[in-house]
C-alpha positions in Angstrom: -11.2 22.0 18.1 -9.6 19.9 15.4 -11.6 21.8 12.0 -13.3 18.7 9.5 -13.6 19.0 5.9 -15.8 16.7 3.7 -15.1 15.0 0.9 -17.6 14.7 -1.6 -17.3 13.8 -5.6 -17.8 17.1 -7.4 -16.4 16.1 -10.8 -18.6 15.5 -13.8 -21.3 17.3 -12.3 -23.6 20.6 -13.4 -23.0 23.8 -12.2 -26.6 24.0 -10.8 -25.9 20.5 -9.2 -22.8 21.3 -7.4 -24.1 24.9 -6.3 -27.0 22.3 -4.4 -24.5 20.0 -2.7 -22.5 23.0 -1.1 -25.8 24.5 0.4 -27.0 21.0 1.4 -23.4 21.4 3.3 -23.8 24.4 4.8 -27.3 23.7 5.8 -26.3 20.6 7.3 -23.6 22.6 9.1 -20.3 21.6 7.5 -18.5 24.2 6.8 -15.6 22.6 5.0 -15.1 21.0 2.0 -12.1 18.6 0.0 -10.7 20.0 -3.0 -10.9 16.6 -4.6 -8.1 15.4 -6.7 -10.3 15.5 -9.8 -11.3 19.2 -8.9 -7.4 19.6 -9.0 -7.1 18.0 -12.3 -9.8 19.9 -13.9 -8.3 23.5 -12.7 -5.3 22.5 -14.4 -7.3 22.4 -17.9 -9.0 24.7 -17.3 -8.2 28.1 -14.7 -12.3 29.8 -14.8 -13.0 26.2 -12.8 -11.5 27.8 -10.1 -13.2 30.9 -10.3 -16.7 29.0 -10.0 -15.5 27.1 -7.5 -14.3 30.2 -5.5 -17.8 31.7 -6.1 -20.1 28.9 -5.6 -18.7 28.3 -2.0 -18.6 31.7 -0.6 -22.2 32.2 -1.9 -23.1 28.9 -0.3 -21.0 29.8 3.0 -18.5 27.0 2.9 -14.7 26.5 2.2 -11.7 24.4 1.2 -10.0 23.6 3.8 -7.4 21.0 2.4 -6.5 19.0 -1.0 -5.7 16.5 -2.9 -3.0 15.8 -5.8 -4.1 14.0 -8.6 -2.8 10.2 -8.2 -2.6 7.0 -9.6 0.2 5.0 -11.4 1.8 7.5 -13.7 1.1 10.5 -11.1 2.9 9.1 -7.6 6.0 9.9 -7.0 7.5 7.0 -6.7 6.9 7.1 -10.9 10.2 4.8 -12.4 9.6 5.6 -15.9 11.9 8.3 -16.9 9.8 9.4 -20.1 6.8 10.1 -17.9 8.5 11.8 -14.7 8.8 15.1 -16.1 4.6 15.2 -17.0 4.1 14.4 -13.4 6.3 16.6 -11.6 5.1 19.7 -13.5 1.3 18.3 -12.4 2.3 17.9 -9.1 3.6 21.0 -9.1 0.7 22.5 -10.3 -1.5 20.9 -7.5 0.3 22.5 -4.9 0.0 26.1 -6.4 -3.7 25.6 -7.1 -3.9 24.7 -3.3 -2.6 28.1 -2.5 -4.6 29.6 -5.0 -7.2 29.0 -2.6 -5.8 29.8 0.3 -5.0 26.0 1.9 -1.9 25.1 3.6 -2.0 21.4 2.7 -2.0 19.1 -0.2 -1.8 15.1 0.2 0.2 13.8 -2.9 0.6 9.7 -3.0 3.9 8.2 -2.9 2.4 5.2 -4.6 -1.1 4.0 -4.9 -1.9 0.3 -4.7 0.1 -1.9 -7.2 2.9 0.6 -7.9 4.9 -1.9 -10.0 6.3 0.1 -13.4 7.3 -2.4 -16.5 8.5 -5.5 -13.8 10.4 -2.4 -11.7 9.3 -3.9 -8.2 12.7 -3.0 -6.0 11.5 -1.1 -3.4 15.0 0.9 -2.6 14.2 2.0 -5.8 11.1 3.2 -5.9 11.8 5.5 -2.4 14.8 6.5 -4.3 12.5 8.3 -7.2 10.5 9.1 -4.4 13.4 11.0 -2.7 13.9 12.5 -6.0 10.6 14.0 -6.4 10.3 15.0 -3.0 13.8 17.1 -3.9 12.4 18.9 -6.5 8.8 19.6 -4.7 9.6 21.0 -1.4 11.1 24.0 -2.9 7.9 24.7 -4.3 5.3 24.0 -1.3 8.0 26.6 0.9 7.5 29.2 -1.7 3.1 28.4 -1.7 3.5 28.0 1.7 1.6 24.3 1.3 2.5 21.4 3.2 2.9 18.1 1.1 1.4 14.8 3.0 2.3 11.8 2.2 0.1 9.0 3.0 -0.2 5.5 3.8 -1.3 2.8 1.8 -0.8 -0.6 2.1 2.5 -0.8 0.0 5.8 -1.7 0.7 6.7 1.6 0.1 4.5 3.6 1.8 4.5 1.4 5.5 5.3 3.6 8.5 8.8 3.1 8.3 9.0 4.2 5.0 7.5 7.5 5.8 9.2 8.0 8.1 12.4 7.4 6.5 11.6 10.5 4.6 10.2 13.0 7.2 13.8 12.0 8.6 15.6 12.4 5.1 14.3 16.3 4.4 13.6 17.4 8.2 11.4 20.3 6.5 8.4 21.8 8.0 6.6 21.7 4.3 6.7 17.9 4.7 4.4 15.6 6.5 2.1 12.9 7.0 -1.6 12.0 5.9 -3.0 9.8 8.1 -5.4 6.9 6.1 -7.5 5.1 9.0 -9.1 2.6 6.0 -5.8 1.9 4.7 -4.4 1.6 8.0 -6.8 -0.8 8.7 -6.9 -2.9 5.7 -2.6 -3.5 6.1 -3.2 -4.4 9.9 -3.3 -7.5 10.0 -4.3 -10.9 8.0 -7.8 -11.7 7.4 -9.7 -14.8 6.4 -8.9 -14.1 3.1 -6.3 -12.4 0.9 -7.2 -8.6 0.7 -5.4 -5.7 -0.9 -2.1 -5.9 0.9 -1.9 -9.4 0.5 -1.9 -8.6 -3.2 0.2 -5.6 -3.3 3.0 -7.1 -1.6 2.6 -9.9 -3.5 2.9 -8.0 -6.4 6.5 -7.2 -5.2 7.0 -10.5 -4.3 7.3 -10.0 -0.8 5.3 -11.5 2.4 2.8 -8.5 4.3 4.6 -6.5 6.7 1.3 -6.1 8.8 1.1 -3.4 10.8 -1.2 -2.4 13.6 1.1 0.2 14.9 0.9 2.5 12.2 -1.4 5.0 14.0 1.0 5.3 17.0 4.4 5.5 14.6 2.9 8.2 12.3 1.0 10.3 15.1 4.1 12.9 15.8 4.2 13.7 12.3 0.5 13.5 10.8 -0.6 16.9 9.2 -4.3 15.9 8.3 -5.9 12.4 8.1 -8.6 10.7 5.8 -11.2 8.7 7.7 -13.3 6.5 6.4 -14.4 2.9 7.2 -13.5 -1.0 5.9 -14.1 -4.5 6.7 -10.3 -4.8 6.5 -10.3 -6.8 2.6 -10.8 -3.5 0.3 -11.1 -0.2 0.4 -14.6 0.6 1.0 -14.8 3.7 2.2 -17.3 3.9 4.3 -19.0 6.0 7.4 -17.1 5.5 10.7 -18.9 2.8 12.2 -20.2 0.7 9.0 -16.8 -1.6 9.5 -14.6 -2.7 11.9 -12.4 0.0 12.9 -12.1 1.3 16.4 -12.4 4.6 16.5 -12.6 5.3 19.3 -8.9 4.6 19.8 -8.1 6.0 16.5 -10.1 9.6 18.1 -8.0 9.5 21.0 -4.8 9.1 19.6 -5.1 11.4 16.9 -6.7 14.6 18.7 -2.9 14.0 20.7 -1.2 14.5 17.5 0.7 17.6 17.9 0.8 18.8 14.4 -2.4 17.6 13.3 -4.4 20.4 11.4 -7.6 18.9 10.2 -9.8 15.8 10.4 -10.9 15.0 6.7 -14.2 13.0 6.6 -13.4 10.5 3.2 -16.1 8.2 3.5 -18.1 8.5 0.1 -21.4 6.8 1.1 -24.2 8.2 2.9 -26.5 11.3 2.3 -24.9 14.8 3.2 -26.5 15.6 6.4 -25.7 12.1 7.5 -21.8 12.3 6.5 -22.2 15.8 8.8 -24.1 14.2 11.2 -21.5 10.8 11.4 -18.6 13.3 12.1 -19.8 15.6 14.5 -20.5 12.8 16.6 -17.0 11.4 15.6 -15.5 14.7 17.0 -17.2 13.7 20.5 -15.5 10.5 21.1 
């Protein structure tokens, strides 16, 4: 059995609150939880975060299982802007030893999130090249925590299948790999009746949509863990398997034949708890 974790937005939240939501877990009978990216970002201001963390789960009965590298324009690695490049490799370096800290073995990290287009840089050679570059001084650092980085797809020109690919190829290493994104996945499949996020991201770059709806079958030898969630194919919505138009069962039966796959991540963020618990044990079946 393939192990699922759950994502579920703990930031900003009371200590009596979040002690709640990892019983209503455990009750429910999930057993894992996502250390979210803004749990990440927290433990890196400030270290007894981690400690309540660490306590509130094993009282409750639950566990990270997998997490997830603060992102977002100045945090990908596909970052441009010299200046800033330093500031984000040190974070994402940070991530990947709070990820061992508790005692996961993977961390996604984005290449590039949505609209990565840095002061009218929009060459895409060049953005995989900083990509390369930040990948170069990572890997050293995931062998040594013994965490594997996955990179995931969006619905960029930069982070397509191919792309990936390209650099699983470049580093052959075994602390590299791919996170699998169903919704985004789905949204850069094909064109809909009206533009949706890739249509706008590629734009961005000035370039028509390579639609894709291949991506699943290209990526399956070398997906690590996967996000799952739901879309009606324009944005990403996020929701419960079977709220949109994916078809899961075909996305079920390819990916439980992914030979390095380690973990199912549920990232859907609507629903009540024992629902989301409910929605992916009967996801498991298929």
């Amino acid at each position: 059995m393939i192990p699922v974790t759950h994502f579920y937005a703990l930031h900003g939240l009371s200590d009596r609150v979040r002690q709640g939501i990892f019983a209503d877990f455990a009750d429910a009978g999930g057993k894992h939880i996502v250390l979210t990216d803004h749990c990440v970002a927290q433990i890196m201001t400030d270290t007894a975060f981690a400690q309540k963390l660490k306590a509130e789960t094993k009282a409750a009965g639950v566990s990270f299982l997998d997490a997830h590298a603060p992102f977002g324009v100045l945090s990908d690695l596909c970052l441009p802007i010299d200046e800033y490049r330093g500031l984000m490799l040190t974070r994402a370096k940070y991530a990947i030893e709070i990820a061992n800290l508790f005692g996961l073995d993977t961390i996604t990290i984005h290449v590039g999130s949505g609209m990565p287009v840095y002061e009218g840089k929009t060459d895409v050679k060049l953005l995989c090249d900083y990509t390369r570059r930040s990948l170069e001084e990572l890997l050293p650092v995931a062998e040594k925590n013994g965490v594997v980085i996955c990179i995931e797809n969006i619905w960029s020109p930069i982070t397509t299948a191919e792309r990936l690919l390209e650099f699983i190829d470049y580093f052959k290493s075994p602390w590299l790999g791919i996170c699998y994104d169903a919704g985004h996945a789905h949204i850069a499949s094909k064109p809909r009746e009206v533009p949706n996020n890739a249509n706008k991201c590629w734009g961005a770059f000035g370039l028509p949509v390579g639609w894709d709806e291949q991506t699943l079958e290209k990526l399956l030898p070398e997906i690590v863990n996967c996000h799952l969630h739901d879309n009606h194919g324009l944005i990403d919505e996020h929701f419960l398997p079977g709220k949109g138009l994916i078809d899961w069962k075909h996305v079920m039966g390819l990916l439980k034949t992914a030979p390095k796959i380690r973990l199912i991540q549920n990232e859907a963020n609507d629903g009540g708890i024992a629902e989301r618990v409910r929605c992916f044990d009967k996801l498991m079946e298929l």
